[in-house]
C-alpha positions as CSV (number, residue, x, y, z in Angstrom):
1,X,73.3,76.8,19.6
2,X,71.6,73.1,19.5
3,X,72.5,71.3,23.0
4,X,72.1,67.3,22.9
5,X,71.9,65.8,26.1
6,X,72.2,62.1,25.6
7,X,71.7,58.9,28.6
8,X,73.7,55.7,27.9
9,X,72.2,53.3,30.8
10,X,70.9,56.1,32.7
11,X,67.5,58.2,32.6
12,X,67.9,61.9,32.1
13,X,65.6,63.4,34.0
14,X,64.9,67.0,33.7
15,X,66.2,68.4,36.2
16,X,69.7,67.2,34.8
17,X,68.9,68.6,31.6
18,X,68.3,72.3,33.2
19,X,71.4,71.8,34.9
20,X,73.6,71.0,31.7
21,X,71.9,73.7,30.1
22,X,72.4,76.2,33.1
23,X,76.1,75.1,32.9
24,X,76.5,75.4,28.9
25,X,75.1,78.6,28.6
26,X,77.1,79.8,31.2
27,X,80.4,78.0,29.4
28,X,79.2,79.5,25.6
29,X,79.4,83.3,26.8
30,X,83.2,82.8,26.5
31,X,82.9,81.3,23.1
32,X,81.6,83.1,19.6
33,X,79.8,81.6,17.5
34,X,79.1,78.0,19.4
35,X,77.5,75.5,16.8
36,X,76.7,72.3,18.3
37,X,77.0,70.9,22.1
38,X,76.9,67.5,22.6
39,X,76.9,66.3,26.3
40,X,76.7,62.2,27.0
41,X,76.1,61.0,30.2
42,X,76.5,57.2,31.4
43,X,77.0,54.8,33.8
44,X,80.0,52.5,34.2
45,X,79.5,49.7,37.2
46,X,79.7,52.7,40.0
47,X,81.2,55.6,38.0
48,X,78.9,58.5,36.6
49,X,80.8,59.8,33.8
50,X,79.6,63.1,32.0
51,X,81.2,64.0,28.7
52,X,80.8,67.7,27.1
53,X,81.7,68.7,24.0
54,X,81.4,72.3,22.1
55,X,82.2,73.0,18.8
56,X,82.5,76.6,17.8
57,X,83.4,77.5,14.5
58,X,87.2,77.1,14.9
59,X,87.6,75.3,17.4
60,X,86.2,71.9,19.4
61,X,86.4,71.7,23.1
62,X,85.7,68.6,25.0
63,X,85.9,67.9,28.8
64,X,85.0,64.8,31.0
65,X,84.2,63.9,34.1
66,X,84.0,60.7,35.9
67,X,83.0,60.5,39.9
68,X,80.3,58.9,42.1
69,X,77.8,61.3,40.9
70,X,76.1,63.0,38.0
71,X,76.3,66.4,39.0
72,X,79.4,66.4,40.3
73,X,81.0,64.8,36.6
74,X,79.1,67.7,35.1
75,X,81.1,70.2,37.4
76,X,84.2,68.6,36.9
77,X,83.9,68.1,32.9
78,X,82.6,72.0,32.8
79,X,85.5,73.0,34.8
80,X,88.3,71.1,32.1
81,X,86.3,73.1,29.7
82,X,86.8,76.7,31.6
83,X,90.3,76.1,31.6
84,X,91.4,74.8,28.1
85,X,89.6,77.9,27.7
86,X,91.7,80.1,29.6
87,X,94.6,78.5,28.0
88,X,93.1,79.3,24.5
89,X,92.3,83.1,25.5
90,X,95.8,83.2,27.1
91,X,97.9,82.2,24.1
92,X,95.2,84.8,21.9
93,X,96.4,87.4,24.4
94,X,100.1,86.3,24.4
95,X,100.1,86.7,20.9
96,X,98.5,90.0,20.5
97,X,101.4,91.2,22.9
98,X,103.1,94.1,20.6
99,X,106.5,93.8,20.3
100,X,108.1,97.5,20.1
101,X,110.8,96.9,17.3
102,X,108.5,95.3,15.2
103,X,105.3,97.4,15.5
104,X,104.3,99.5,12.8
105,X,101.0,102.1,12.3
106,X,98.5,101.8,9.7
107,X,95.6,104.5,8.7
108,X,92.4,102.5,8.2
109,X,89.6,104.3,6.2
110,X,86.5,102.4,7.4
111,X,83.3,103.9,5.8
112,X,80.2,103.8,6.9
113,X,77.9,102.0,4.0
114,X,74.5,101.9,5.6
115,X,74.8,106.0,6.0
116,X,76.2,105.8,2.5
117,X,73.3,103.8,1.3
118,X,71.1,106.7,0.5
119,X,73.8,108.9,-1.1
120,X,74.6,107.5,-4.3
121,X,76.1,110.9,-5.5
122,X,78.6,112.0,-2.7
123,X,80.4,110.1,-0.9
124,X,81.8,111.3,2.4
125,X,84.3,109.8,4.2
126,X,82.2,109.0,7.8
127,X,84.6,107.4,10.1
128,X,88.6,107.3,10.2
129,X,90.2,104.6,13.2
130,X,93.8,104.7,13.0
131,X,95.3,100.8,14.2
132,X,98.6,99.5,14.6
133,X,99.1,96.9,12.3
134,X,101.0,93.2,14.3
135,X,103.0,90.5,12.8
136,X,101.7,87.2,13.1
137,X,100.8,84.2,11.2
138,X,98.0,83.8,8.6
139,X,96.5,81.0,11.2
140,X,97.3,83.4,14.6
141,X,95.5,86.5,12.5
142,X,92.6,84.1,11.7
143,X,92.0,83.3,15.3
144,X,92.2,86.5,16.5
145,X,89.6,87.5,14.3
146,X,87.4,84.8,15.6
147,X,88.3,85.2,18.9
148,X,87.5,89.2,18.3
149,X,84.2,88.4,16.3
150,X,85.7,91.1,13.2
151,X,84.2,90.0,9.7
152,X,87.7,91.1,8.6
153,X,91.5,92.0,10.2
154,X,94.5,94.0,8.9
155,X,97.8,92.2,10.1
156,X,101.5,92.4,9.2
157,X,102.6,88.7,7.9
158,X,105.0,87.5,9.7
159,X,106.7,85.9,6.8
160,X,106.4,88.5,4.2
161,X,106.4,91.9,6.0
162,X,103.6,92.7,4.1
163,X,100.3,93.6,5.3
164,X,97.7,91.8,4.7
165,X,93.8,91.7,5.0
166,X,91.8,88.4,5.9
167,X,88.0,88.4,5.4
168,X,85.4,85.9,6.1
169,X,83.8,84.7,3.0
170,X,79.6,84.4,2.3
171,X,80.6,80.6,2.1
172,X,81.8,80.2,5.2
173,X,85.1,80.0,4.6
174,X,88.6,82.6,5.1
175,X,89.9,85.1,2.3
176,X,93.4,86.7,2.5
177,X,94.4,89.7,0.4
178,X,97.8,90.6,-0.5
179,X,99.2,93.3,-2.2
């Protein structure tokens, strides 16, 4: 994570910069995989005004502040931050909400390859997790594996009643299979 704490006709002292950083780290444990985090802090005639912004590796959060002090436009541009959020986790959860009619069960066969590694004759089947499979979007089954941290997520499109597996790639980038 690569903070950049930036003064527009204002010295940052360090004490400021401990504080940002106290209040970023603090903010990032919510988020996976934070990127960059670019915090600019200036004056305008009386007005401190503090501006945050994270970007993760689906989605960019900014927040602002603007009082009579520093540390106070910190604490106020962190706080927009918490809740967008909570909004963001919320509509995750709301989403994941099974719906009873629509819910179907899957039997996953996840094997184990480090194990497996050193057995190139027999293969043994090292771990079964049995999931239930939810309808959603190819852009709400994304999040939710970012959200979750997965390197991969078996969901039931909402538009084909298929299910379907999306993968993160080595470039970066999303894969979906479908049968």
């Amino acid at each position: 994570m690569n903070i950049h704490i930036t003064g527009k006709r204002i010295d940052v002292t360090d004490a400021m910069k401990e504080y940002v950083e106290k209040k970023i780290t603090k903010l990032a444990k919510n988020l996976t995989d934070v990127i960059d985090v670019n915090v600019t802090m200036h004056l305008e005639r009386y007005r401190h005004v503090a501006e945050i912004t994270i970007s993760a590796h689906h989605l960019t959060v900014r927040g602002k502040g603007d009082t009579t002090d520093m540390y106070t436009s910190i604490d106020m541009a962190c706080a927009r931050i918490e809740k967008q959020l909570a909004r963001y986790r919320g509509r995750i959860q709301a989403r994941r909400a099974p719906r009873a009619e629509k819910l179907a069960e899957a039997t996953m066969t996840v094997y184990d390859h480090q194990a497996l590694a050193g057995e190139a004759d027999t293969r043994v089947v090292v771990k079964v997790d049995k999931i239930s499979v939810k309808p959603m979007a190819i852009e709400e089954a994304v999040m939710e594996m970012d959200l979750l941290n997965q390197d991969f997520l078996v969901f039931k499109n909402a538009e084909t009643d298929e299910v379907n597996v999306i993968y993160h790639r080595r470039d970066g980038d999303v894969g979906l299979i479908e049968p």
